[in-house]
C-alpha positions as CSV (number, residue, x, y, z in Angstrom):
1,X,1.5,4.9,-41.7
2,X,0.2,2.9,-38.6
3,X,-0.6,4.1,-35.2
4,X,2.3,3.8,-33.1
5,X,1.5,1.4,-29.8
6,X,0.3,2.9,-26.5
7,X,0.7,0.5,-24.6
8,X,3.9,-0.1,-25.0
9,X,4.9,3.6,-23.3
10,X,2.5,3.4,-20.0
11,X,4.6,2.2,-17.7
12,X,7.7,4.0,-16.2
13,X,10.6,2.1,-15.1
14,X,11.4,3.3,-11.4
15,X,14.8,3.3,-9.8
16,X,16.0,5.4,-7.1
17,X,17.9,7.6,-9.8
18,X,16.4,11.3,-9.8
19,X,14.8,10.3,-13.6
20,X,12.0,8.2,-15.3
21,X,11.9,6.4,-18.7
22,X,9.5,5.1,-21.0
23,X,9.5,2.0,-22.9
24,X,9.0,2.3,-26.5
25,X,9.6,-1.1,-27.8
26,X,8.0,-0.2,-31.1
27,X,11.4,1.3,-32.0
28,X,13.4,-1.8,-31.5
29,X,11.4,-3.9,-34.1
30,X,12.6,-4.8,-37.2
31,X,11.2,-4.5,-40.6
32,X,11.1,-2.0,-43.6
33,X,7.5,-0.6,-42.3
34,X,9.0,-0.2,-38.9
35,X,12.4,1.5,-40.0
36,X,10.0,4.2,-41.9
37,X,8.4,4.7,-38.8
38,X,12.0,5.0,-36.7
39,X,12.7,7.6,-39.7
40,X,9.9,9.4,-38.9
41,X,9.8,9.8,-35.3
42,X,13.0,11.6,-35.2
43,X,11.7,14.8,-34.7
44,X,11.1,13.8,-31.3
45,X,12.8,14.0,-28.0
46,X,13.1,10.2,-26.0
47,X,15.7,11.4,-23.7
48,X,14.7,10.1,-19.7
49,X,12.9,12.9,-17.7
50,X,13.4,14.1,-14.4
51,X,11.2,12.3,-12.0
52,X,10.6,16.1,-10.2
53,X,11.5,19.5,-11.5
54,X,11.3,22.8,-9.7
55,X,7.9,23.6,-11.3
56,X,6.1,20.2,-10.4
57,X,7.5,20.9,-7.0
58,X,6.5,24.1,-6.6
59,X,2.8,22.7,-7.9
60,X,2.2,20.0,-5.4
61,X,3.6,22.7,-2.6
62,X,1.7,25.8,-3.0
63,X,-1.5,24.5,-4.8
64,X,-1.9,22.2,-1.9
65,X,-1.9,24.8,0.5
66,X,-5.6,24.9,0.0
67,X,-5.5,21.2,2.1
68,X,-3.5,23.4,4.6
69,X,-6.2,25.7,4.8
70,X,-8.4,22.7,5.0
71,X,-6.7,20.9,8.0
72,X,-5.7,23.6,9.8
73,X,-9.2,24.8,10.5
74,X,-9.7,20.8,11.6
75,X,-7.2,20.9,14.2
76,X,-8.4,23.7,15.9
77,X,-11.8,22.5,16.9
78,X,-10.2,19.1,19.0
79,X,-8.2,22.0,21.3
80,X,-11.2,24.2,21.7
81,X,-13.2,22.0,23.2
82,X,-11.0,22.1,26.7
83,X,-10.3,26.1,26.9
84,X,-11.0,27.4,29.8
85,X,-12.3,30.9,28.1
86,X,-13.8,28.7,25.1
87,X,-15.9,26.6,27.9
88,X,-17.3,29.9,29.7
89,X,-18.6,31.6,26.9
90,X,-20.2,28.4,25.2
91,X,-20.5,25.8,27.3
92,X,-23.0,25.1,30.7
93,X,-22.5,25.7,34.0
94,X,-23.0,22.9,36.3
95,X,-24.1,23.4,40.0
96,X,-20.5,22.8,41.5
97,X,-19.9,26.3,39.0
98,X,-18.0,24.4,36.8
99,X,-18.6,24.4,32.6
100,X,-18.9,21.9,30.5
101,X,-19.9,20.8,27.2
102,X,-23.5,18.9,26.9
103,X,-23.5,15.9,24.4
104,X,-26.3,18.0,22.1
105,X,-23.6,21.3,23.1
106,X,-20.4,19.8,22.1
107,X,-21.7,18.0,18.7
108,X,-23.5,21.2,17.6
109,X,-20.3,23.4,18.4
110,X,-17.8,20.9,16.7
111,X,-20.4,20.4,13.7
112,X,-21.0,23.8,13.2
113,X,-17.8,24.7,13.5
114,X,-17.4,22.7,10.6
115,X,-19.7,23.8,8.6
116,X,-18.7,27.6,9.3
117,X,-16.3,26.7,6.5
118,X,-19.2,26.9,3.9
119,X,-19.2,30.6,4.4
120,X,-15.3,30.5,5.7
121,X,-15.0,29.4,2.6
122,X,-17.0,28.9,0.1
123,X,-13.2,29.2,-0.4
124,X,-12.3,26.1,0.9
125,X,-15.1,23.6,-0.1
126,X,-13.7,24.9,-3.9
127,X,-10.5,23.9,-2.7
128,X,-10.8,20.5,-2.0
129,X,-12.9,20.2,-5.5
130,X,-10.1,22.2,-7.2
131,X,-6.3,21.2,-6.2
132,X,-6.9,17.6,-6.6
133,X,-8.5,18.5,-10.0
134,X,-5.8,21.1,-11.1
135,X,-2.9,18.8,-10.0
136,X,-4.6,15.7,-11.9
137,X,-5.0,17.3,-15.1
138,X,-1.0,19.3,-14.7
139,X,0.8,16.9,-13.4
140,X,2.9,14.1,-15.0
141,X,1.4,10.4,-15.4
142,X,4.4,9.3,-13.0
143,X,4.2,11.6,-9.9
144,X,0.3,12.1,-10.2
145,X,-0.7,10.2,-7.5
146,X,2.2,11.6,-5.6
147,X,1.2,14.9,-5.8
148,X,-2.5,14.9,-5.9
149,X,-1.3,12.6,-2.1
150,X,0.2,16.0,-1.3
151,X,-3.1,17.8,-0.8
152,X,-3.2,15.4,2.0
153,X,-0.5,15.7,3.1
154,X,-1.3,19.5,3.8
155,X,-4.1,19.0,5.7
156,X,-2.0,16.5,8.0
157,X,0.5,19.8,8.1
158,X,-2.3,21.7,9.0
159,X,-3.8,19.9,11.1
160,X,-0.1,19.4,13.3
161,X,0.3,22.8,13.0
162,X,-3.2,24.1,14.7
163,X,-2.6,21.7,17.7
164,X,0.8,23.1,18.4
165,X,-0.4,26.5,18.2
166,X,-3.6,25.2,20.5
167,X,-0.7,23.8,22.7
168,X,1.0,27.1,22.7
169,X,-1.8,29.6,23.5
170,X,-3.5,27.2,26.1
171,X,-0.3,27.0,28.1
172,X,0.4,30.9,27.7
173,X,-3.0,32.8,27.7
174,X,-4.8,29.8,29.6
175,X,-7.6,32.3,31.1
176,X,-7.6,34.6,28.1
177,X,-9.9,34.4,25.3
178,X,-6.9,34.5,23.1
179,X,-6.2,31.5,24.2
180,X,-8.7,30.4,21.4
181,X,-8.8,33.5,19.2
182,X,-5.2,33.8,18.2
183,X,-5.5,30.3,16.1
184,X,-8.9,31.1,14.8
185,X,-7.3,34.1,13.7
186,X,-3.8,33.0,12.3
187,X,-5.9,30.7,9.8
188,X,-6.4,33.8,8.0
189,X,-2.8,34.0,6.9
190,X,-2.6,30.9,4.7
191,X,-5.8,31.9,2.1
192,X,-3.3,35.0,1.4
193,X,-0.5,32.7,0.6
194,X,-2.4,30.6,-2.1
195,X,-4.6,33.5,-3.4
196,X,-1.1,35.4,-4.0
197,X,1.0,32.1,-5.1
198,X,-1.6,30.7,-7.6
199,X,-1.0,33.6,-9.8
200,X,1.9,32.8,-10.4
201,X,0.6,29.2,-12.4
202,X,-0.6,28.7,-15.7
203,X,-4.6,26.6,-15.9
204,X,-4.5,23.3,-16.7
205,X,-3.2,22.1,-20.2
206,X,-6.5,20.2,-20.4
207,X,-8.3,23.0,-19.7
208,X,-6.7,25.2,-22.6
209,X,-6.5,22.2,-25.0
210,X,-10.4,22.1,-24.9
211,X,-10.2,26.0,-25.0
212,X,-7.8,25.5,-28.8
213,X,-4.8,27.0,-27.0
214,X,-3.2,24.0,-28.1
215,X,0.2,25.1,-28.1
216,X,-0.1,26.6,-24.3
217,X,-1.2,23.1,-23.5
218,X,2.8,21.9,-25.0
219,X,4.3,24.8,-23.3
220,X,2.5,24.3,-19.9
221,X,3.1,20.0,-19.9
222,X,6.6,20.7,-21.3
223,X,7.2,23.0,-17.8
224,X,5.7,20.3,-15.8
225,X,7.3,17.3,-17.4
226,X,10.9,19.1,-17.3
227,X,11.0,18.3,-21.1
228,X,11.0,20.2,-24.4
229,X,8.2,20.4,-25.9
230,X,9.1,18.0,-29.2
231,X,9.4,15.4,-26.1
232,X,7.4,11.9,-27.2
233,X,5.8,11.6,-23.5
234,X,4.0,14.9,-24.5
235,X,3.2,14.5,-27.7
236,X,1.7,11.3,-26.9
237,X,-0.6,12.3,-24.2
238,X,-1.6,15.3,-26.2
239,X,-2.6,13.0,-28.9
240,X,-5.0,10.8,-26.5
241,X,-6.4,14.5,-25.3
242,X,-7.1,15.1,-28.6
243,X,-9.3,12.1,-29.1
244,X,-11.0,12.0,-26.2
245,X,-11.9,15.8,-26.6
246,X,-13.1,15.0,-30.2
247,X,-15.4,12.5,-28.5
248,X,-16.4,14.8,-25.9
249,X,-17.0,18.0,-27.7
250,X,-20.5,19.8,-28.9
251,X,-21.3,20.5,-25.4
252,X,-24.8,21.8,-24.7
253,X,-26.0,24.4,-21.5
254,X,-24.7,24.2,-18.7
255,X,-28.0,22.9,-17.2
256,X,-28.0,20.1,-19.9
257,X,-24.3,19.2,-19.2
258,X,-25.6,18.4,-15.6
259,X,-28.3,16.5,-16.3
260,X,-26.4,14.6,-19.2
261,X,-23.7,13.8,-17.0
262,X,-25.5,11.4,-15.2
263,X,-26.7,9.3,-18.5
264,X,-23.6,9.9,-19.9
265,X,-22.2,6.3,-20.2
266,X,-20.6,4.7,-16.5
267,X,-21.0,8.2,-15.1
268,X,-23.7,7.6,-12.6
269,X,-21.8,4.4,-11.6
270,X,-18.7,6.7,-11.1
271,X,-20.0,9.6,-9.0
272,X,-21.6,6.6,-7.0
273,X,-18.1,5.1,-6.5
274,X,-16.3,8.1,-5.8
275,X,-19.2,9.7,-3.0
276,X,-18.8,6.1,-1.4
277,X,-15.7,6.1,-1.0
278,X,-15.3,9.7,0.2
279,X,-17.7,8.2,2.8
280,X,-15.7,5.7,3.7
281,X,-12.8,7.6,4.1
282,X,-14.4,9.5,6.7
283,X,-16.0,6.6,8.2
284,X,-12.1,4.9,9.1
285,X,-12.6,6.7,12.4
286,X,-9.6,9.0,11.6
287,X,-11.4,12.4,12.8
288,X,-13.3,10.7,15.3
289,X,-9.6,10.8,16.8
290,X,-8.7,14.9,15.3
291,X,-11.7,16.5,16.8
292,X,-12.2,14.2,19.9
293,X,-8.8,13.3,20.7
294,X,-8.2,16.1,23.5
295,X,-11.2,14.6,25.0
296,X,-10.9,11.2,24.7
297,X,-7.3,11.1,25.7
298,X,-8.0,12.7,29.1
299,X,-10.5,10.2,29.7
300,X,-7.2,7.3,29.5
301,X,-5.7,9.3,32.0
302,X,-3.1,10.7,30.2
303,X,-2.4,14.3,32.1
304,X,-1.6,16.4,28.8
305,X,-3.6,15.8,26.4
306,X,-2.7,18.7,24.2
307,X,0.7,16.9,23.8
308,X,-0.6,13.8,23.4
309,X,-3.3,15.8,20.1
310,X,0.6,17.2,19.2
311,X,1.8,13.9,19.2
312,X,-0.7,12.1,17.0
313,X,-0.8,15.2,14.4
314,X,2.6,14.5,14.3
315,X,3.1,11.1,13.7
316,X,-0.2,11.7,11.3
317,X,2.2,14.8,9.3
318,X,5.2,12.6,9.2
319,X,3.9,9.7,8.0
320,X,1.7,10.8,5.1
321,X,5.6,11.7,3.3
322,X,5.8,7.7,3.2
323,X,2.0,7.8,1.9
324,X,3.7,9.6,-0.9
325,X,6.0,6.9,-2.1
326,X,3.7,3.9,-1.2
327,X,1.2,5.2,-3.9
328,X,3.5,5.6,-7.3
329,X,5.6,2.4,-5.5
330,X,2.3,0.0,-4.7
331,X,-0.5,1.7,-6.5
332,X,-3.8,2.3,-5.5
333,X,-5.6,-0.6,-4.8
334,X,-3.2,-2.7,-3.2
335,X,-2.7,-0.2,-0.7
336,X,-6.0,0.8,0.4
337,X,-6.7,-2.8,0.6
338,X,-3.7,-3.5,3.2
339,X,-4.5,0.3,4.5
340,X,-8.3,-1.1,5.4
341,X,-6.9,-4.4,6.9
342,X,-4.4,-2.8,9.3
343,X,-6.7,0.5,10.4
344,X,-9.5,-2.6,11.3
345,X,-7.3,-4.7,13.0
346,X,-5.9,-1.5,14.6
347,X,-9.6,-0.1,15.9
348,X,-10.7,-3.8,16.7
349,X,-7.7,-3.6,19.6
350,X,-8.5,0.0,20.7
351,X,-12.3,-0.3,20.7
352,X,-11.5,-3.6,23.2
353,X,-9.0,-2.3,25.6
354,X,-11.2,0.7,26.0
355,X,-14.0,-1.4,26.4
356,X,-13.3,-4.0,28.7
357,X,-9.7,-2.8,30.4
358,X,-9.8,0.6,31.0
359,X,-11.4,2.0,34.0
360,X,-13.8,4.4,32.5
361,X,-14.6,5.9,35.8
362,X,-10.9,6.3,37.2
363,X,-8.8,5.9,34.0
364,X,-5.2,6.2,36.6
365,X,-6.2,2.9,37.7
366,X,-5.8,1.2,34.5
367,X,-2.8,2.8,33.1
368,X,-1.5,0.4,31.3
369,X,-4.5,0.3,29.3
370,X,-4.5,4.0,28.7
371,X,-1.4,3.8,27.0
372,X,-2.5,0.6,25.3
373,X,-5.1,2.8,23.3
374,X,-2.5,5.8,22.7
375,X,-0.2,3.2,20.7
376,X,-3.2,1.8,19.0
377,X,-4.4,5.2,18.2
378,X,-0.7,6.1,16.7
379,X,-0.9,2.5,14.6
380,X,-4.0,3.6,12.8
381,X,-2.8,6.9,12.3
382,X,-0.1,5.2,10.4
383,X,-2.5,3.4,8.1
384,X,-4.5,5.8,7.9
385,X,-2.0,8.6,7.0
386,X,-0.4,6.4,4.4
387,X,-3.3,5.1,2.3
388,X,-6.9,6.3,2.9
389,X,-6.1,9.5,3.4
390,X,-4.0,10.5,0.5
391,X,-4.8,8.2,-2.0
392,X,-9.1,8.6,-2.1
393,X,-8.2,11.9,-3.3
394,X,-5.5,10.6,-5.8
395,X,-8.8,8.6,-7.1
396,X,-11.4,10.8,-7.1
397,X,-9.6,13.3,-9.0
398,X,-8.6,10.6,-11.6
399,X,-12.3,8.6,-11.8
400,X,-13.8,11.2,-14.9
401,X,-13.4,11.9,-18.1
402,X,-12.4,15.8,-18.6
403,X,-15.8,17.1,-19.8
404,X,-17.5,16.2,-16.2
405,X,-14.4,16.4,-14.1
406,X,-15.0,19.4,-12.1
407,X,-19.1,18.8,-11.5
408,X,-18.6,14.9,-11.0
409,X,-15.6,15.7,-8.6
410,X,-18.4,18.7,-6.8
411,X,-20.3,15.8,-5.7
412,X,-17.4,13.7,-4.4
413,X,-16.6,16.3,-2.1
414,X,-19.9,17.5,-0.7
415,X,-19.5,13.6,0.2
416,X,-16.8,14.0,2.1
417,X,-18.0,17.2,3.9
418,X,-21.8,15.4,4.6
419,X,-20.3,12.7,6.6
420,X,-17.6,15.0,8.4
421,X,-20.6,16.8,9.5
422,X,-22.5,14.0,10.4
423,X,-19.9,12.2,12.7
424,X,-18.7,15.8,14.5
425,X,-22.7,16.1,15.4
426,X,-23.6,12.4,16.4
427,X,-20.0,11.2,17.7
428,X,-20.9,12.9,21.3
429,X,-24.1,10.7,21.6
430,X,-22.5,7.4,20.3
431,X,-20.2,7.5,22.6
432,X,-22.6,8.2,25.6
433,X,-24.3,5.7,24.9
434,X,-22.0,3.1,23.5
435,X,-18.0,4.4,25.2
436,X,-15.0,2.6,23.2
437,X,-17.5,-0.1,21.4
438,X,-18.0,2.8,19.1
439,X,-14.6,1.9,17.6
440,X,-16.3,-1.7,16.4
441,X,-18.5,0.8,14.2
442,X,-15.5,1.9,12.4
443,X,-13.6,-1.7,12.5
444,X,-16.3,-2.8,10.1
445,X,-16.3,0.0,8.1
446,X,-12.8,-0.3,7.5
447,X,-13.3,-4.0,6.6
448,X,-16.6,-2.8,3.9
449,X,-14.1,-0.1,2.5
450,X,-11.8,-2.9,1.5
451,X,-14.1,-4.6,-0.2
452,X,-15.2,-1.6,-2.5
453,X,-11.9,-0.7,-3.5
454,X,-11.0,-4.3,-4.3
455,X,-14.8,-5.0,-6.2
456,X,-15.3,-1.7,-7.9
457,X,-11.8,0.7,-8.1
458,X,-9.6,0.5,-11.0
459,X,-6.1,0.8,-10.7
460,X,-4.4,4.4,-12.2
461,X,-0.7,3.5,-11.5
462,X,1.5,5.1,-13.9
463,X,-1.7,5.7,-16.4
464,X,-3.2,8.7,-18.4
465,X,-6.4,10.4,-17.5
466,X,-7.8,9.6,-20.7
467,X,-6.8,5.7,-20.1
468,X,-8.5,5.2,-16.7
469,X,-11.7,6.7,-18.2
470,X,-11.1,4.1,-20.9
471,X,-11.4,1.4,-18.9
472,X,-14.2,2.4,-16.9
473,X,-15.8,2.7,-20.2
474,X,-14.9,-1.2,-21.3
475,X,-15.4,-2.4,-17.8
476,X,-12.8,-3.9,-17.3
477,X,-12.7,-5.9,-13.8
478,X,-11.0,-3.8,-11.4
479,X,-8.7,-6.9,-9.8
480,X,-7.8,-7.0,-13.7
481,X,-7.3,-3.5,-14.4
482,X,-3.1,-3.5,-13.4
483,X,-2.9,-5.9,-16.5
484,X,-4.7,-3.9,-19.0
485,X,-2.9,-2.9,-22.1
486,X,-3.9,1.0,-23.3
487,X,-4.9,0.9,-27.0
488,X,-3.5,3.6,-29.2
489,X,-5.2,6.9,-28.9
490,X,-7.6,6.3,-31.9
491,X,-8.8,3.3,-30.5
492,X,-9.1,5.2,-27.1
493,X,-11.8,7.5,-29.8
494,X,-13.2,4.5,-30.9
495,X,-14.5,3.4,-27.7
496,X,-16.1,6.5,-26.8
497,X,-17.6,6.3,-30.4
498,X,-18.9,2.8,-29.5
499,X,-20.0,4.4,-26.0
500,X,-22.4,6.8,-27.6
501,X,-20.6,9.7,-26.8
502,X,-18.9,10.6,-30.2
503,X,-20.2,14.4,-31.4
504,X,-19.3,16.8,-33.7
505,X,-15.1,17.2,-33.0
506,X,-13.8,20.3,-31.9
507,X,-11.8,23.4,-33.8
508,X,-8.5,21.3,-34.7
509,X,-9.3,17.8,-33.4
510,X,-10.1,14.7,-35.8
511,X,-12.9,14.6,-37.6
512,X,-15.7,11.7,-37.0
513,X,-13.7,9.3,-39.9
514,X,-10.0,9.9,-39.4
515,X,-7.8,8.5,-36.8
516,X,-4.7,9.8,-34.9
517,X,-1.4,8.3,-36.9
518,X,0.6,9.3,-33.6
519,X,2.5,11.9,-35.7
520,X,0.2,14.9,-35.7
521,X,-1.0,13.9,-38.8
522,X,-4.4,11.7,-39.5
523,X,-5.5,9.2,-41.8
524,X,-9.1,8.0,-43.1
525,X,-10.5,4.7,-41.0
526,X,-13.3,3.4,-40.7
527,X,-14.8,3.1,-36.8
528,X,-15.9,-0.5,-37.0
529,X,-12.0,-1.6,-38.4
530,X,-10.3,0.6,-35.5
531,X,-12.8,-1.2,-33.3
532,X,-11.8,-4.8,-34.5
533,X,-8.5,-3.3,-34.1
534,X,-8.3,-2.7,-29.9
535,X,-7.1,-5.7,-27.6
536,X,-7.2,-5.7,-24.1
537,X,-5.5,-8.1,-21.9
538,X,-7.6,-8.6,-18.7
C-alpha cells in the first residue's frame, strides 16, 4: 500500500472558531487503490481539534515563566541606576557632594549586573536554551510559534512588572536601601514557581521517542493536541519522528556529537543563521531603551521617568499578546521583515529629533521634542514587541534537527547574552560621544536584519519540526520556502539518506531498506526510487 501524502495535511485552515482542521484530500480521491486505503485508515480519529486545551495552556504559561525570570531581572537594572541609596553606595561623588554614575561606572554596573545571571542562574541562561526548546518539541504544529512567542512574552511581563515595583519602592523607601533591595529580592520568588510547576509536566515526546518510550510520546502529544491518541495528526507526525530518528540514530560521545555537529550537513550554516540573528535581535535598539530608558527619558525632560520606564514596559507587555496572533496569522518572515522596516523607520525619527531638536543641555526648552522621542520610543516598542522579539525565539528553537537541538540552540543563546553584555558595557560611551545619532547605529541594523531574514530564514508556518529541517537540508530558497510541498515521511528519510546522515536505525524504527507506509506498518524500497519519488514545488 502507498505512502499516504504529507503534504496534503500541513496546513491548518484558521477561523476564529475555537478549533483547527486538517486537509486530507487523499481521502476524497477516487479509485479502487484509494477506497483500500479509505478502508484502512479507519482506525483513525479525523475529528477537528481544539486550537488550545487546558494542558497547551498551562505549557506556554508556566514553562515560560523562566522568560519571566529572564525579564524581570532586566527591568530592574534601568530603575537602579537613579536610586538615591543605589547611587551612594556605587556610584562617585562629585565636588558639589553629589553622586553619580561615570560612563566606565554605569556600563560596568549595568553589564555586570547582567552577567551576575551566569551564577544567578546558571539557572536562567538554561532557561532561555530550554523553554523555547521544550515548547518546540511539545507543542502542536499550529500554536507552536504562538507559544514558543510566549517565552517572550514573559520577559515583557517581567520586565513591566520590575519597573512597577522599581516605581513602587523608589517613591516609598526613596532614602532606604530597600528602595533597591526589595526587587532584587522578590526575583527570588518566581525560580520557586517554575522549579515547583515543572514537575508537574511530562519531557518532551521527542525526547522519549528517541528514548523508545514510544507510547509516552502518543500519550504526552495526545494531552497536548487535545486528541486521542488514534488521532491522524499524531500518528502522522510520529511517523516523520520516526524517520528522521532512524536517520539520526547511532550517536557517538558526547565529545564527538559536538564536534560532528558542525560537519553534520547545513549545520554550521544553521548555528551561523540562528547566532546572527540573536545578534540582531539585540542589535534593534530595544534594551538600549529597557536599561537606559530611566536615564535617557530624564534627559527629554520628562519629570517622572519611572512612569514614563512603567509606561513603555507596558505598552512593551501588552503588545507582545498581538505578537502572538501576528506569528501563526502572517508567519515568520513576512513579519520580521515589516517588524525591521517599521522599528528603522521608527529609530531613524527618534535618533533625529534627539539629535537636532532637542535641547540636550536644557531638555524643558524643547518639549515638544521630548515628547516627540517618547511616542517614537512607544512605536518601536510596538514593532519590536510584536515581531523581533517573540518570533527569533519561535525560529531558533525550530532551525535543528532533534539530535543537535539543545547544543545547536546553547550557541544561539550565548549569542544573545554576548551582545546584551556588550551593548549594557559600551552603550554609556556611544552615547557620550555620539548623543541621539547612536539611534542611526540601530536604524541600519534594523534595515541588515531584514535582509537576513528575507535572504537566509525559512518559513515554519503551520510546519513539522522534522519538515523545516527538511528543507534546510534541500535548500530550498527561503522567499520560496511558504510554497514548498512536505514529502511523505519516507521521503523526508530519504533525504537525510541522500544528506549523508543515514546510520544504523534505532530499537523500533525502520530499517535502512524499508519505508514508512503511513500505517505503522513498512514496506521494502529501494532509496534511489523513494528519491525519484519526492517533488518539491519551489
Amino acid at each position: 500500500m502507498g505512502a499516504f501524502d504529507a503534504s496534503k495535511l500541513r496546513v491548518p485552515r484558521f477561523d476564529f472558531s475555537n478549533k483547527v482542521s486538517y486537509d486530507f484530500p487523499e481521502l476524497q480521491q477516487n479509485g479502487s487503490d484509494d477506497e483500500g486505503r479509505r478502508k484502512s485508515l479507519q482506525q483513525y480519529d479525523f475529528s477537528p481539534l481544539p486550537r488550545v486545551n487546558m494542558r497547551s495552556f498551562l505549557m506556554g504559561v508556566l514553562v515560560s515563566m523562566g522568560g519571566f525570570i529572564f525579564g524581570y531581572d532586566t527591568g530592574q537594572i534601568s530603575g537602579f541606576l537613579e536610586m538615591p541609596d543605589f547611587l551612594r553606595r556605587f556610584g562617585q561623588r562629585g565636588a558639589d557632594g553629589t553622586y553619580a554614575f561615570s560612563t566606565v561606572r554605569s556600563g560596568l554596573i549595568v553589564g555586570l549586573m547582567m552577567m551576575g545571571r551566569f551564577v544567578a542562574g546558571l539557572g536562567v541562561g538554561a532557561l532561555s536554551l530550554l523553554v523555547p526548546m521544550y515548547q518546540a518539541e511539545t507543542g502542536p504544529r499550529h500554536i507552536r510559534g504562538a507559544l514558543i512567542s510566549t517565552y517572550q512574552l514573559f520577559i515583557t511581563f517581567g520586565i513591566f512588572l520590575a519597573a512597577c515595583f522599581n516605581y513602587a519602592t523608589d517613591r516609598h523607601q526613596h532614602n532606604s536601601v530597600a528602595s533597591w533591595r526589595v526587587p532584587l529580592g522578590v526575583g527570588f520568588v518566581w525560580p520557586v514557581i517554575l522549579a515547583v510547576g515543572i514537575l508537574f509536566f511530562p519531557e518532551t515526546p521527542r525526547f522519549v521517542y528517541r528514548k523508545g518510550n514510544h507510547d509516552e510520546a502518543r500519550r504526552t502529544m495526545a494531552k497536548v493536541y487535545g486528541a486521542p491518541e488514534n488521532h491522524y495528526s499524531i500518528h502522522a507526525e510520529l511517523e516523520e519522528i520516526k524517520s528522521k530518528l532512524a536517520a539520526e540514530s547511532n550517536q557517538g560521545s558526547a565529545i564527538q556529537e559536538f564536534m560532528e555537529m558542525f560537519y553534520a550537513p547545513r549545520m554550521a550554516y544553521r548555528i551561523a543563521l540562528g547566532m546572527i540573528l540573536q545578534m540582531f535581535q539585540q542589535l534593534t535598539g530595544a534594551n538600549y531603551f529597557f536599561y537606559y530608558g530611566t536615564t535617557i527619558f530624564q534627559s527629554t525632560g520628562i519629570n517622572n521617568s519611572y512612569v514614563t520606564q512603567m509606561i513603555l514596559n507596558g505598552i512593551n507587555f501588552g503588545v507582545t499578546f498581538y505578537g502572538l496572533y501576528i506569528v501563526e496569522h502572517y508567519g515568520r518572515r513576512k513579519s520580521l521583515i515589516a517588524g525591521s522596516t517599521w522599528m528603522f523607520i521608527c529609530f531613524l525619527i527618534f535618533a533625529s529629533v534627539g539629535h537636532f531638536s532637542l535641547d540636550r543641555e536644557t531638555p524643558s526648552n524643547t518639549p515638544a521634542a521630548g515628547k516627540a522621542m517618547i511616542v517614537f520610543a512607544c512605536f518601536f516598542i510596538f514593532g519590536f514587541a510584536t515581531t523581533w522579539g517573540p518570533m527569533i525565539w519561535t525560529i531558533g528553537a525550530e532551525l535543528y534537527p532533534s539530535r543537535y537541538r539543545a547544543r545547536a540552540i546553547s550557541f544561539t543563546v550565548a549569542s544573545n547574552w554576548l551582545w546584551n553584555f556588550l551593548l549594557a558595557f559600551f552603550t554609556p560611551f556611544i552615547t557620550k560621544d555620539i548623543d541621539f545619532r547612536y539611534g542611526y547605529v540601530f536604524a541600519g541594523c534594523n534595515v541588515l536584519g531584514g535582509l537576513i531574514v528575507y535572504f537566509f530564514v525559512i518559513e515554519g508556518q503551520g510546519r513539522t519540526l522534522e519538515e523545516i529541517d527538511t528543507m534546510y537540508l534541500e535548500k530550498v530558497p527561503p522567499w520560496n520556502s511558504k510554497n514548498w510541498i512536505a514529502p511523505p515521511p519516507e521521503e523526508l528519510d530519504a533525504i537525510r539518506r541522500k544528506a549523508g546522515t543515514a546510520e544504523a536505525p534505532v530499537d523500533g524504527s525502520l530499517g535502512a531498506g524499508q519505508v514508512s507506509n503511513g500505517l505503522g506498518t513498512s514496506d521494502d524500497a529501494a532509496v534511489g526510487d523513494v528519491e525519484k519519488k519526492a517533488e518539491h514545488a519551489e
